[in-house]
PAZAPA-4460 file (N, C-alpha, C; in steps of 0.05 Angstrom, whole numbers, plus 32768, in hexadecimal, padded with zeros to 4 digits):
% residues 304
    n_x    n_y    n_z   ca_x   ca_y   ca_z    c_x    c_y    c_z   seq   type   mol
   815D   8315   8042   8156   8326   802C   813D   8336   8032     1      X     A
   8139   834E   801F   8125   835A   8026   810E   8350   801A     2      X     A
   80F6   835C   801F   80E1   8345   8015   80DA   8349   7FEE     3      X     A
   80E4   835C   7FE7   80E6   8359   7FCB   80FA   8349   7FB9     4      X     A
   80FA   834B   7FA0   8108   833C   7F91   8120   833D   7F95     5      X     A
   8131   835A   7F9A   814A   835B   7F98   8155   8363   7FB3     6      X     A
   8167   8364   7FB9   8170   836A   7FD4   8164   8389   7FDA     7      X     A
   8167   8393   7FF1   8163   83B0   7FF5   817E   83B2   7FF9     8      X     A
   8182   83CD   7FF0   81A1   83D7   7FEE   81A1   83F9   7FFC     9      X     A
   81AB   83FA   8010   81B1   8416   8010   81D2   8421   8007    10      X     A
   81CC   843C   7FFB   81E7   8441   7FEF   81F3   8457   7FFA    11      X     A
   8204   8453   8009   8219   846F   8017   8221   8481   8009    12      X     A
   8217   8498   8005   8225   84B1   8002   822E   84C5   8014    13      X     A
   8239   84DE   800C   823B   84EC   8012   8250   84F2   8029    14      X     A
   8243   84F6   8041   8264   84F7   8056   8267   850E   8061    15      X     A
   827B   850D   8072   8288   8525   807B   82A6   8523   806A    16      X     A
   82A5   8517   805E   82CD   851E   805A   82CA   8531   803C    17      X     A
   82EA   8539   8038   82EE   854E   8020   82E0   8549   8000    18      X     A
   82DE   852D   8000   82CC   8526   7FEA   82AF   8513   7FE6    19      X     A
   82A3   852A   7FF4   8284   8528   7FFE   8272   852F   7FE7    20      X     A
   8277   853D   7FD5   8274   8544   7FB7   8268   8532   7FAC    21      X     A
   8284   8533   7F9A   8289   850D   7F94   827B   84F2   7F9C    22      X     A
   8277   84F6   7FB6   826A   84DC   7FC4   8255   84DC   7FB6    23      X     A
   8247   84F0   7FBC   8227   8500   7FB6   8224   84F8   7F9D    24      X     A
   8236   84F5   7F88   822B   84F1   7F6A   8230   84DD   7F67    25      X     A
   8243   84D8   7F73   824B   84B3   7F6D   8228   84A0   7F74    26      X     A
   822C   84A7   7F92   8211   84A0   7F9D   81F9   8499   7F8C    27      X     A
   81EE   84BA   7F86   81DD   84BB   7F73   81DB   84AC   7F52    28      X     A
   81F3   84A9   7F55   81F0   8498   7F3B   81F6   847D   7F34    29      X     A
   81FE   8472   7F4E   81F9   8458   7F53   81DC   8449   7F5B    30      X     A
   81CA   845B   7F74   81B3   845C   7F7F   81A7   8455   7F60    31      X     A
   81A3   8469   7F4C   8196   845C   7F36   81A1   8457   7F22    32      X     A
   81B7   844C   7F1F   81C0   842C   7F19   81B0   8410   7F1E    33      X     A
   81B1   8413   7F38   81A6   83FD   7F49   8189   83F9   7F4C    34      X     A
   8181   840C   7F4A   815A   840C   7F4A   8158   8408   7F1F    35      X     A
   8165   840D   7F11   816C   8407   7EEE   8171   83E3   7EF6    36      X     A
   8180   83DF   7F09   817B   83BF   7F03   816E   83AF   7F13    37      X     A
   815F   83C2   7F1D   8148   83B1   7F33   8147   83B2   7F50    38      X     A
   815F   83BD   7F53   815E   83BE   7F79   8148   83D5   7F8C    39      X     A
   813D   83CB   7F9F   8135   83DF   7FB3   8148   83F8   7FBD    40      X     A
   8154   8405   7FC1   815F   841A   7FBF   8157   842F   7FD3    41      X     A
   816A   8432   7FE5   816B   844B   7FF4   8180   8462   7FF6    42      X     A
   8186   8479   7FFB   81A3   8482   7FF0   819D   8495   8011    43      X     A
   81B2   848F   801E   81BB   8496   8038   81D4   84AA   803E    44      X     A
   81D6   84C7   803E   81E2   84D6   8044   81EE   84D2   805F    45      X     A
   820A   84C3   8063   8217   84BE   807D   821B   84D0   8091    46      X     A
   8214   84D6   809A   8216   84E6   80C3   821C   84DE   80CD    47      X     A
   821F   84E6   80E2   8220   84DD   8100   8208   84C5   8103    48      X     A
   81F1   84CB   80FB   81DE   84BD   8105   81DA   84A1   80F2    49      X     A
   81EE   849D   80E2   81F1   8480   80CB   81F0   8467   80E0    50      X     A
   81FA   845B   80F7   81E9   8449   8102   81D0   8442   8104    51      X     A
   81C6   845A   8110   81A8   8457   8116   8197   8457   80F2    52      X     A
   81A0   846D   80E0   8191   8467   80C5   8197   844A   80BE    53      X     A
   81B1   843D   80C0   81B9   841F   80B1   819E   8409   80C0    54      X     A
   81A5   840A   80E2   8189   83FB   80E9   8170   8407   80E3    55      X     A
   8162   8415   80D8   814E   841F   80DB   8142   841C   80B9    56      X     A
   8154   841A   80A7   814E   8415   808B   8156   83EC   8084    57      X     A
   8165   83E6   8096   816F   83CE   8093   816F   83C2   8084    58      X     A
   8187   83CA   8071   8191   83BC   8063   8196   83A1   8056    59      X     A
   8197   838F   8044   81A4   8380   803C   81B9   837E   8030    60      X     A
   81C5   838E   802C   81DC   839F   8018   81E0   83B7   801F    61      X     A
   81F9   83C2   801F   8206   83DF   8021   8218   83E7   800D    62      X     A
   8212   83F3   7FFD   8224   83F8   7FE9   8232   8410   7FF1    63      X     A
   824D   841B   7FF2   8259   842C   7FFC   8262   8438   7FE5    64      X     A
   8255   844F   7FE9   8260   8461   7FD2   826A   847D   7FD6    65      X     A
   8274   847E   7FF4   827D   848E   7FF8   82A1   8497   7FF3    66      X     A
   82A9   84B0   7FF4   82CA   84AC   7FF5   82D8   84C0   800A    67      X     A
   82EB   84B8   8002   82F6   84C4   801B   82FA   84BE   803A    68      X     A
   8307   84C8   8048   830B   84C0   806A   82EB   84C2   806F    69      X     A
   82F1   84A7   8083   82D5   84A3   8092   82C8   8483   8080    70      X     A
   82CB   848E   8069   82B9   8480   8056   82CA   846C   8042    71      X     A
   82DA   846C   8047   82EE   845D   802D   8303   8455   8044    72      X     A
   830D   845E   805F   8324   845B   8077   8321   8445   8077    73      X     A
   8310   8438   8085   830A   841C   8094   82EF   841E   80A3    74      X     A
   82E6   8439   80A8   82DD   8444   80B9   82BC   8439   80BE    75      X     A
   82B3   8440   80A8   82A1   843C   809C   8297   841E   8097    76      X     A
   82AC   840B   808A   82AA   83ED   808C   82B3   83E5   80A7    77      X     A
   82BA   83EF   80C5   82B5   83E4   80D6   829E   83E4   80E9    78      X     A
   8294   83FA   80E3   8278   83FD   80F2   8263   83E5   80D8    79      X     A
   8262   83E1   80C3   8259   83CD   80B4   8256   83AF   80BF    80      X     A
   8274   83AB   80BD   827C   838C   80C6   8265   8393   80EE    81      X     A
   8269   83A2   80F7   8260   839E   810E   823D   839C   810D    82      X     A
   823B   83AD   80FB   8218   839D   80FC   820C   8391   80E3    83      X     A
   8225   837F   80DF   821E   8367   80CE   8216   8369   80B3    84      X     A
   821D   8388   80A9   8211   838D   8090   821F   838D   807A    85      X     A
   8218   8376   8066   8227   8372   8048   8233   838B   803B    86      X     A
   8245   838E   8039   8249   83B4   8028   8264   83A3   800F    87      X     A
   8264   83B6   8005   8271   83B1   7FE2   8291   83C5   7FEC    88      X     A
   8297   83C4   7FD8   82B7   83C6   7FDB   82CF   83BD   7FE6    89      X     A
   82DD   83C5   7FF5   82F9   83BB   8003   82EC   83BD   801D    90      X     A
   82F9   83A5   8036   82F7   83A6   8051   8308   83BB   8060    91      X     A
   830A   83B3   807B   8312   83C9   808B   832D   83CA   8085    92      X     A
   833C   83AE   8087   8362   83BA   8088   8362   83C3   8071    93      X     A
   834F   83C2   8053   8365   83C3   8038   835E   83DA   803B    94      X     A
   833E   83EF   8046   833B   8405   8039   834D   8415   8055    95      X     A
   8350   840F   8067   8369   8420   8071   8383   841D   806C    96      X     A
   8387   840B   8068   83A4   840A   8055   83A5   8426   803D    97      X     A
   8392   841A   8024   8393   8425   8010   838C   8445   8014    98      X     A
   8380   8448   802B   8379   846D   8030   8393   8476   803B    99      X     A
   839C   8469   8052   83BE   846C   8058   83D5   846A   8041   100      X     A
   83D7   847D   8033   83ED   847F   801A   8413   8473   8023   101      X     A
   841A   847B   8041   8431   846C   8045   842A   844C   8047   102      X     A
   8412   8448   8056   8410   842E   805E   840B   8424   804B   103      X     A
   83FF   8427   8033   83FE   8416   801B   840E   8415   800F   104      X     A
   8427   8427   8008   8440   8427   7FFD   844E   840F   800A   105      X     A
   8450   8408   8023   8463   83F8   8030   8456   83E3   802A   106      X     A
   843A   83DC   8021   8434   83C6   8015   843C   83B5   7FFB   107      X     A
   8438   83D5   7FEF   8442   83D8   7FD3   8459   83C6   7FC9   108      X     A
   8469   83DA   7FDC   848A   83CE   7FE2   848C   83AE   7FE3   109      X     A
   847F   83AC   7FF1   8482   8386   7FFF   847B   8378   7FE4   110      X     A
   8469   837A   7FD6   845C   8371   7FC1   8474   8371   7FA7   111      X     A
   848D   838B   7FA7   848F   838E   7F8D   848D   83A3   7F81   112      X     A
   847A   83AC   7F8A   846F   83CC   7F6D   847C   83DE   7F76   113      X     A
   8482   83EF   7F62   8495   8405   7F5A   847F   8428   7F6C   114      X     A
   848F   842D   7F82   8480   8445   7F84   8493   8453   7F8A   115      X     A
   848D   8479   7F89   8495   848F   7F8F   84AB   848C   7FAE   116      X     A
   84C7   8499   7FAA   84C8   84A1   7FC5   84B8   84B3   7FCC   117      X     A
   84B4   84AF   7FF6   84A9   84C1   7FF9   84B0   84C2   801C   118      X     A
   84A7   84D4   8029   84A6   84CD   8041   848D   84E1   8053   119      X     A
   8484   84DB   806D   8479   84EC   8082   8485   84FA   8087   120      X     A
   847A   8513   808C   8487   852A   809F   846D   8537   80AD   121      X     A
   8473   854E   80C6   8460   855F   80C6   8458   856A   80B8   122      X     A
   844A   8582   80B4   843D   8596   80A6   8459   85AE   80AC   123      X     A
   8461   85A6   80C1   8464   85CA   80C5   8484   85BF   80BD   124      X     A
   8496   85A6   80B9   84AB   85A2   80AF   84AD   85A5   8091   125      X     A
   8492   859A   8086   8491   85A2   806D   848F   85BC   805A   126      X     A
   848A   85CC   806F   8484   85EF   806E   84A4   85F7   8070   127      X     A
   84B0   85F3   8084   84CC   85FB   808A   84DE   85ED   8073   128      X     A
   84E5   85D7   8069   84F8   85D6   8054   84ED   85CA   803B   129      X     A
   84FE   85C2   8033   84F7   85B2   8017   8504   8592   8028   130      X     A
   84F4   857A   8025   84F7   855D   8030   8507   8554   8018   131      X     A
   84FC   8558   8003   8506   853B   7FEC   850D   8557   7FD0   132      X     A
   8527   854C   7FC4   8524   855D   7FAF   8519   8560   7F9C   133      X     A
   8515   8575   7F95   8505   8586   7F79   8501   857E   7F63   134      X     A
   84EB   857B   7F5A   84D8   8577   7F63   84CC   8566   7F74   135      X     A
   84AE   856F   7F83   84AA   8559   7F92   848A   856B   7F9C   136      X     A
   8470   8554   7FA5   845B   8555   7FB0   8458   8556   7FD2   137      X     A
   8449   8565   7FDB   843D   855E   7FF5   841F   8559   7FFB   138      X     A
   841A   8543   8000   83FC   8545   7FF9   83F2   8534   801B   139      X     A
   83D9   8535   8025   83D7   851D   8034   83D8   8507   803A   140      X     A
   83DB   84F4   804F   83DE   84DE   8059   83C9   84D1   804E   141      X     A
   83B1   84D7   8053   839C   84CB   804F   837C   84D5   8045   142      X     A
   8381   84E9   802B   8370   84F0   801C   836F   84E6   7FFF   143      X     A
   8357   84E6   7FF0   8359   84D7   7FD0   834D   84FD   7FC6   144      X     A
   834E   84E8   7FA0   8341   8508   7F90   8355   8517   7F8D   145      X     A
   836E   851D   7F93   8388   8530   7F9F   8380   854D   7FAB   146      X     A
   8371   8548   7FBE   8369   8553   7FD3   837E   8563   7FDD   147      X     A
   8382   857A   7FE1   8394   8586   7FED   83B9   857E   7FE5   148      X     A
   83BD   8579   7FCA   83D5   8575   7FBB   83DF   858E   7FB4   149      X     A
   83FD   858B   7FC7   8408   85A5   7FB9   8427   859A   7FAD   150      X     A
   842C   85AC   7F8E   8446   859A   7F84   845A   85B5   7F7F   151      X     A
   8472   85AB   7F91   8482   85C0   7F97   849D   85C1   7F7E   152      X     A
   8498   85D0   7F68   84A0   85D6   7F53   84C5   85CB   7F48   153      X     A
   84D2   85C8   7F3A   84EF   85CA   7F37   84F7   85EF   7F3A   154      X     A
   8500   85FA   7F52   850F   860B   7F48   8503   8620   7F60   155      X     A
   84EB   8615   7F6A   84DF   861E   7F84   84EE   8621   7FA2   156      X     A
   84F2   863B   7FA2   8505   864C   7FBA   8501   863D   7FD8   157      X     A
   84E5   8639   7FD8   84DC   862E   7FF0   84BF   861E   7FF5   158      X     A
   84BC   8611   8008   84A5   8605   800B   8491   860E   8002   159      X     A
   846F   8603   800A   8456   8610   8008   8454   8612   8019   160      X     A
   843F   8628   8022   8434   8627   8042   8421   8616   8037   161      X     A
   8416   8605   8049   8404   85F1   8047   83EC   860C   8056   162      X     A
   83D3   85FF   8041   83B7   8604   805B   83B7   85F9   8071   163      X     A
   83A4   8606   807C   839D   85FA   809B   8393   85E8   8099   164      X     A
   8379   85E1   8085   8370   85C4   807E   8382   85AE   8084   165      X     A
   8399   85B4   8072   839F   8597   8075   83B3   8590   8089   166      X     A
   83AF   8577   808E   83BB   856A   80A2   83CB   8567   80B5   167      X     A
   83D1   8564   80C8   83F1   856A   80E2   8404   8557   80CB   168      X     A
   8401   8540   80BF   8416   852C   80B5   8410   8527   809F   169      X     A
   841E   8531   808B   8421   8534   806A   8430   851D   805C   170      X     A
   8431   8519   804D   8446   8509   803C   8451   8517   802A   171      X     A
   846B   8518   8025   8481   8524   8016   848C   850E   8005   172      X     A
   8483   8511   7FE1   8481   84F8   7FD2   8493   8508   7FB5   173      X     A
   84A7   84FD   7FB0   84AE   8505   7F97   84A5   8502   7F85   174      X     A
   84A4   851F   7F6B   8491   851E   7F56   8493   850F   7F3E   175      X     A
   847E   8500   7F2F   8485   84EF   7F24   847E   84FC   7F02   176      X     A
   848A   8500   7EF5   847C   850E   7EDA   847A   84F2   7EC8   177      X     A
   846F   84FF   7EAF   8460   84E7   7E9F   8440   84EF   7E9F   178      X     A
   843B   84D5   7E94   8422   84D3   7E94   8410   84C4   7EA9   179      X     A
   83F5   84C8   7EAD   83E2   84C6   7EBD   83D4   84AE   7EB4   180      X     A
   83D6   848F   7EBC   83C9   8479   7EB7   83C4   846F   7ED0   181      X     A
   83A5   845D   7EC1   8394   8451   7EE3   8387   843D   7ED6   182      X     A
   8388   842E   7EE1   8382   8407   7EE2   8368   8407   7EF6   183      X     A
   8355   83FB   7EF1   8343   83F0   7F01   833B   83D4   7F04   184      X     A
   8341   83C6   7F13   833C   83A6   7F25   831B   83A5   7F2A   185      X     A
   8312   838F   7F27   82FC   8390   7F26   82F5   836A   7F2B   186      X     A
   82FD   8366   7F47   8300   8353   7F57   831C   8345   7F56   187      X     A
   8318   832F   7F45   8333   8323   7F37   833E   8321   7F1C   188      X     A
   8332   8345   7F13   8338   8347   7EF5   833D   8364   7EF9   189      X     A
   8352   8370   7EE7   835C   8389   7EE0   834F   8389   7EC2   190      X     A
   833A   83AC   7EB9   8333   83AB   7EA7   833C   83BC   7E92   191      X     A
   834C   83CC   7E94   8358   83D6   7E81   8364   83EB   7E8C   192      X     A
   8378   83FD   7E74   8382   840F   7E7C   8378   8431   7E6D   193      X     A
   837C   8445   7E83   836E   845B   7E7B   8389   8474   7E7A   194      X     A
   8397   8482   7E62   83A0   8495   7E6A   8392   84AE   7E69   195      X     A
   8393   84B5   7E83   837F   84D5   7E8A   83A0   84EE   7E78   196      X     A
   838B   84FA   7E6F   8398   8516   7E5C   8389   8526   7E6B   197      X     A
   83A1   853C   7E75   838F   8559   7E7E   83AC   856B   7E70   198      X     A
   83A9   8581   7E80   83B5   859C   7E6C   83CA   859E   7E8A   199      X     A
   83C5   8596   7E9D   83D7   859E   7EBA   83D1   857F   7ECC   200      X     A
   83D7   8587   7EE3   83D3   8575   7EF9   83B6   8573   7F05   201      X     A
   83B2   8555   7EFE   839D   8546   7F02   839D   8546   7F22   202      X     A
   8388   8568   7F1F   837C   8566   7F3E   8366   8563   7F39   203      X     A
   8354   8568   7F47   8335   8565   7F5A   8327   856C   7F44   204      X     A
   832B   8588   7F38   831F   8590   7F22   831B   8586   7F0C   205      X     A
   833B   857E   7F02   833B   856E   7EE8   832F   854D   7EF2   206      X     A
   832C   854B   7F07   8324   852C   7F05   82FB   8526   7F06   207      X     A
   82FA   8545   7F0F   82D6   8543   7F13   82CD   855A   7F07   208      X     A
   82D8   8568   7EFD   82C7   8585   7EEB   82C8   857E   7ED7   209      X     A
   82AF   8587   7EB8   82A6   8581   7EAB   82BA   858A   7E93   210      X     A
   82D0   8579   7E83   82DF   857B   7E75   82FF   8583   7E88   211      X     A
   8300   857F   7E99   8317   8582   7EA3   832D   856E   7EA6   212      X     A
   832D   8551   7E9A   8338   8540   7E93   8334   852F   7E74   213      X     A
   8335   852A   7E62   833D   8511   7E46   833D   84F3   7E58   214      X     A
   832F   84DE   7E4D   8337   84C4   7E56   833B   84B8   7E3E   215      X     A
   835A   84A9   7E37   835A   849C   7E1F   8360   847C   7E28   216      X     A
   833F   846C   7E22   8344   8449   7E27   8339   843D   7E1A   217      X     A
   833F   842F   7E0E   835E   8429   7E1E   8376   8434   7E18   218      X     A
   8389   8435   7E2D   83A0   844C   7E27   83B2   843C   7E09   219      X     A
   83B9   8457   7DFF   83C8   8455   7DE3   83E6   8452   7DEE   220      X     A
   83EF   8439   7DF4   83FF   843A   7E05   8412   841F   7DFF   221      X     A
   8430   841B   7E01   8439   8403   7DFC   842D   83F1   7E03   222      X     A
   842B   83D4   7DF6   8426   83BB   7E0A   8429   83B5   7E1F   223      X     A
   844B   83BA   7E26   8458   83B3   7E3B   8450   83C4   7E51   224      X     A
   8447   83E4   7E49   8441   83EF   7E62   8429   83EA   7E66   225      X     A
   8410   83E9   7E58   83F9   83DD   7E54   83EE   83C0   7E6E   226      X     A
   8401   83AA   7E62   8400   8399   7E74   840D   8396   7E95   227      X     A
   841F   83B0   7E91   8422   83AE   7EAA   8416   83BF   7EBC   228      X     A
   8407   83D1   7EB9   83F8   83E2   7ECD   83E5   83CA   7EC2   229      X     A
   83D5   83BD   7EBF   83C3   83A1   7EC5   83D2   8391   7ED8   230      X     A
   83EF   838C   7EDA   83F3   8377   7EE6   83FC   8384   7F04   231      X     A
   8401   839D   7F03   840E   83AD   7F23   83F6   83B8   7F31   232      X     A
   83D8   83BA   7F1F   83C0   83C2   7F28   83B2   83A7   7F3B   233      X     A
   83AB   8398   7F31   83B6   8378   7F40   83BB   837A   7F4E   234      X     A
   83D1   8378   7F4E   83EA   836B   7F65   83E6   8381   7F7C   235      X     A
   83DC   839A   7F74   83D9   83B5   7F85   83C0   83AC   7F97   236      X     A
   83A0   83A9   7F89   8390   83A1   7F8D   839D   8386   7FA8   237      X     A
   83A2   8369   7FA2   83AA   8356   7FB3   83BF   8362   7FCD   238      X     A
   83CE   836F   7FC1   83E7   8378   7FDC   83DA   8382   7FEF   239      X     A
   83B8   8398   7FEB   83A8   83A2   8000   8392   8393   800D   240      X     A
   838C   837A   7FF7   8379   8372   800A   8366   837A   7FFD   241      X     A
   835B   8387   7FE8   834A   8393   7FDF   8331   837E   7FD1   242      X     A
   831C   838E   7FDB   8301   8379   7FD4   82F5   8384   7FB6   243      X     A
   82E7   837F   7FA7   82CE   838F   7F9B   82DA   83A0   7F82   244      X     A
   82DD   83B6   7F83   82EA   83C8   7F6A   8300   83D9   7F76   245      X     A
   8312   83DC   7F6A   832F   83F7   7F75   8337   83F8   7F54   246      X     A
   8339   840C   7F58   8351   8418   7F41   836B   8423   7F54   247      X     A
   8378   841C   7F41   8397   842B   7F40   83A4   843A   7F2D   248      X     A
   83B3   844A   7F3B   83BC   8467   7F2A   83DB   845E   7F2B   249      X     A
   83E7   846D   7F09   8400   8463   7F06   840F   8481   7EF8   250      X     A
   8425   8487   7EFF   842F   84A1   7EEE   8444   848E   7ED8   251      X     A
   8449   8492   7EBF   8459   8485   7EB0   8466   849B   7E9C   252      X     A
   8484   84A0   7EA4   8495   84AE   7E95   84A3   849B   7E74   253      X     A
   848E   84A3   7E65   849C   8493   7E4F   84BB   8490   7E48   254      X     A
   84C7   84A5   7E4D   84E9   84A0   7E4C   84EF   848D   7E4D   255      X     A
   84EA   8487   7E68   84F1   8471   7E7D   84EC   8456   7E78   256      X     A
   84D6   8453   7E60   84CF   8439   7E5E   84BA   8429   7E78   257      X     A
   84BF   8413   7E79   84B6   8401   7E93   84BB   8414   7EB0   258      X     A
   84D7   841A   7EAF   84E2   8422   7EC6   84D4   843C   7ECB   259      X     A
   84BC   8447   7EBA   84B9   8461   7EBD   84A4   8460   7EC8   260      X     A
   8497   8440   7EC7   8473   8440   7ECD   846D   843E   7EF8   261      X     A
   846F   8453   7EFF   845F   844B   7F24   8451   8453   7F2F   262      X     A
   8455   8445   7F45   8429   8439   7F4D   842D   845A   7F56   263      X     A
   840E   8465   7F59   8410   847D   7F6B   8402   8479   7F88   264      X     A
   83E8   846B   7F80   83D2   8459   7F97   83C4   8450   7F8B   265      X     A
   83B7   8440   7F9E   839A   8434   7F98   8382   843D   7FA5   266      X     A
   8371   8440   7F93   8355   8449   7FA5   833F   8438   7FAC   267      X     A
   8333   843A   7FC2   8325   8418   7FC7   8308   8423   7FBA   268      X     A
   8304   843E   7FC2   82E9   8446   7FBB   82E5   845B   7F9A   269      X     A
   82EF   844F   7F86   82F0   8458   7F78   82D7   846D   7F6D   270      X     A
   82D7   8482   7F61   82BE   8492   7F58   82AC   8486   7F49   271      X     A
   8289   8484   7F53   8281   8479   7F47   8264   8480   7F2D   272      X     A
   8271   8494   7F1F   8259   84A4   7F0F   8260   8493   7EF4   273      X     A
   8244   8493   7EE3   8254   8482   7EC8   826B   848B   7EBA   274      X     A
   8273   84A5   7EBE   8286   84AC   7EB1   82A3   84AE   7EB8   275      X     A
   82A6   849C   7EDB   82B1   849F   7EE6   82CA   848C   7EE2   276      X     A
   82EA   848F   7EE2   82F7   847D   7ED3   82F3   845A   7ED3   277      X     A
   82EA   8455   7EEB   82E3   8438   7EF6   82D2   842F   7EE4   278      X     A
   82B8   8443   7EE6   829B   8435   7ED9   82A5   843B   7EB8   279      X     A
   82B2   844C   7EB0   82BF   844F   7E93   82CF   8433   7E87   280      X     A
   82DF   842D   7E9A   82EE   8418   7E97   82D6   83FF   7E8C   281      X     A
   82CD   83F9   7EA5   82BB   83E6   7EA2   82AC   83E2   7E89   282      X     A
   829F   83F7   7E84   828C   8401   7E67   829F   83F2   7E4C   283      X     A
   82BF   8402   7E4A   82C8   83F8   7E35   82D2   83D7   7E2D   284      X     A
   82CF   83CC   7E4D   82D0   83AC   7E49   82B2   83A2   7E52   285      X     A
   829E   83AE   7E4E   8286   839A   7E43   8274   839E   7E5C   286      X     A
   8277   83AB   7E71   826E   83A8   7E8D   825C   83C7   7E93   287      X     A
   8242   83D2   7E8B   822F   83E0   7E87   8232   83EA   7EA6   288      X     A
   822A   8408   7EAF   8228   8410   7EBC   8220   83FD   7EDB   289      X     A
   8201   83FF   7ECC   81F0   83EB   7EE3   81FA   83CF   7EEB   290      X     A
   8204   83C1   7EDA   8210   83A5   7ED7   822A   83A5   7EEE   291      X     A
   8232   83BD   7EEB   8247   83C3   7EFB   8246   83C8   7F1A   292      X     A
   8229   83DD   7F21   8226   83D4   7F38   8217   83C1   7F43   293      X     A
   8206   83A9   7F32   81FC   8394   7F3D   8211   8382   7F46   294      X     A
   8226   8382   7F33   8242   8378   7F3D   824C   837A   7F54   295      X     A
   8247   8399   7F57   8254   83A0   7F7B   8241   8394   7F93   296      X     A
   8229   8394   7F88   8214   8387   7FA2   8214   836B   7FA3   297      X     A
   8211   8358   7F87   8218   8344   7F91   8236   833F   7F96   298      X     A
   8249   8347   7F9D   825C   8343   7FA4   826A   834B   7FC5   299      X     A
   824D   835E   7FC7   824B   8364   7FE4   8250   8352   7FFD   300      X     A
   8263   8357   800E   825D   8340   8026   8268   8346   8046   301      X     A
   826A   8340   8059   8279   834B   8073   8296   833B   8070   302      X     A
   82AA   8340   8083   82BF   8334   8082   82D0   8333   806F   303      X     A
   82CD   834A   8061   82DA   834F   8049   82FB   8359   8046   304      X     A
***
């Protein structure tokens, strides 16, 4: 420990990947969180040069509050585990699993839970025809936030050209209509359910610009569907391996009943501003911002 009362904690932001933003505020508003409940506190913008800053501030704790590739992959918690440093969230296989959207599906599968067809293709196959019928999404392999999501309409002549940004290997995922519900786990407890209300598709915008999503939690929502995005958030959480906090995202076509409610993913590094669905969650079952990330540090550990 460090020589004060509470551990010293440095807290990862920022990044090179698409949601470096985000990291940045998450960051910032965890960093004082954590100095609100007493910790020493450092807040570390990740580079290239994040080895040499991790030994050079040395840590007793790493809170990772970054998202995205690099930082949420595995990537990030393997250079950790290698120099011995306690960090909060999911370990290396769950957070590459859960960033890999096929490879967590096939988990998914094994477990039970209800997900989207979908499949891999290139980029440039997915440009040339239509994969799965109409409607249907192409988004990446391994981005969160819906980063580069494009949803190819009922009645649409032909593909999108994709940007250059994104990726050589896409995923081609049938579209799921309904509504937008997300569960958050919060070690070996699921704490409630949230349905997000927007006016369109819950992208980037509506999920981090200022009025661009409604959160109603707990969701006004049957029992039966209620309890079971608690009990497939779980079982989602365990099927990956997941350490610390994840939420999971669910689309649920009321028609359909039960049969209408499926997983979409899980995110290991969920957003962490107070207003962010996770720390929201938490709030409405009794668990205060700060309380929430003292939670993550002592819960911190290697070998996770």
């Amino acid at each position: 420990m460090s020589s004060g009362t509470h551990p010293k904690v440095v807290v990862l932001m920022g990044g090179p990947s698409a949601e470096r933003e985000v990291s940045l505020s998450s960051g910032r508003e965890c960093a004082a969180a954590l100095r609100q409940a007493g910790y020493e506190v450092v807040e570390v913008d990740a580079g290239p040069d994040l080895p040499s800053q991790l030994q050079s501030h040395a840590p007793d704790v790493v809170f990772n509050a970054l998202h995205g590739r690099r930082g949420e992959d595995g990537c990030v918690q393997g250079l950790l585990e290698w120099l011995r440093i306690p960090y909060t969230h999911s370990g290396v296989l769950a957070s590459a699993l859960a960033m890999d959207k096929e490879a967590s599906k096939a988990a998914f599968r094994a477990a039970g839970l209800p997900v989207a067809e979908s499949r891999l293709a290139s980029k440039a196959e997915a440009m040339a025809t239509h994969l799965l019928p109409l409607p249907y999404v192409i988004k990446p392999n391994n981005e969160g936030s819906s980063v580069g999501v494009y949803i190819v309409a009922e009645g649409a002549n032909a593909p999108p050209q994709l940007s250059d940004d994104m990726p050589e290997t896409v995923m081609v995922e049938s579209y799921l209509p309904g509504r937008e519900l997300t569960t958050t786990v919060m070690g070996d407890r699921a704490l409630t359910v949230t349905d997000i209300v927007t006016s369109g598709w819950y992208d980037y915008d509506a999920k981090y610009k200022t009025g661009g999503s409604h959160h109603v939690v707990p969701a006004d929502i049957p029992a039966e569907i209620f309890e079971a995005c608690l009990d497939y958030a779980l079982r989602a959480h365990r099927a990956l391996g997941c350490r610390g906090l994840s939420r999971t995202d669910f689309r649920w076509d009321e028609a359909r009943g039960l049969d209408g409610l499926v997983l979409l993913e899980t995110n290991t590094q969920p957003g962490m501003t107070p207003t962010s669905l996770a720390p929201e969650q938490a709030a409405r079952t009794g668990i205060s911002f700060p309380d929430l990330c003292r939670w993550l540090v002592e819960d911190a550990s290697c070998d996770r």
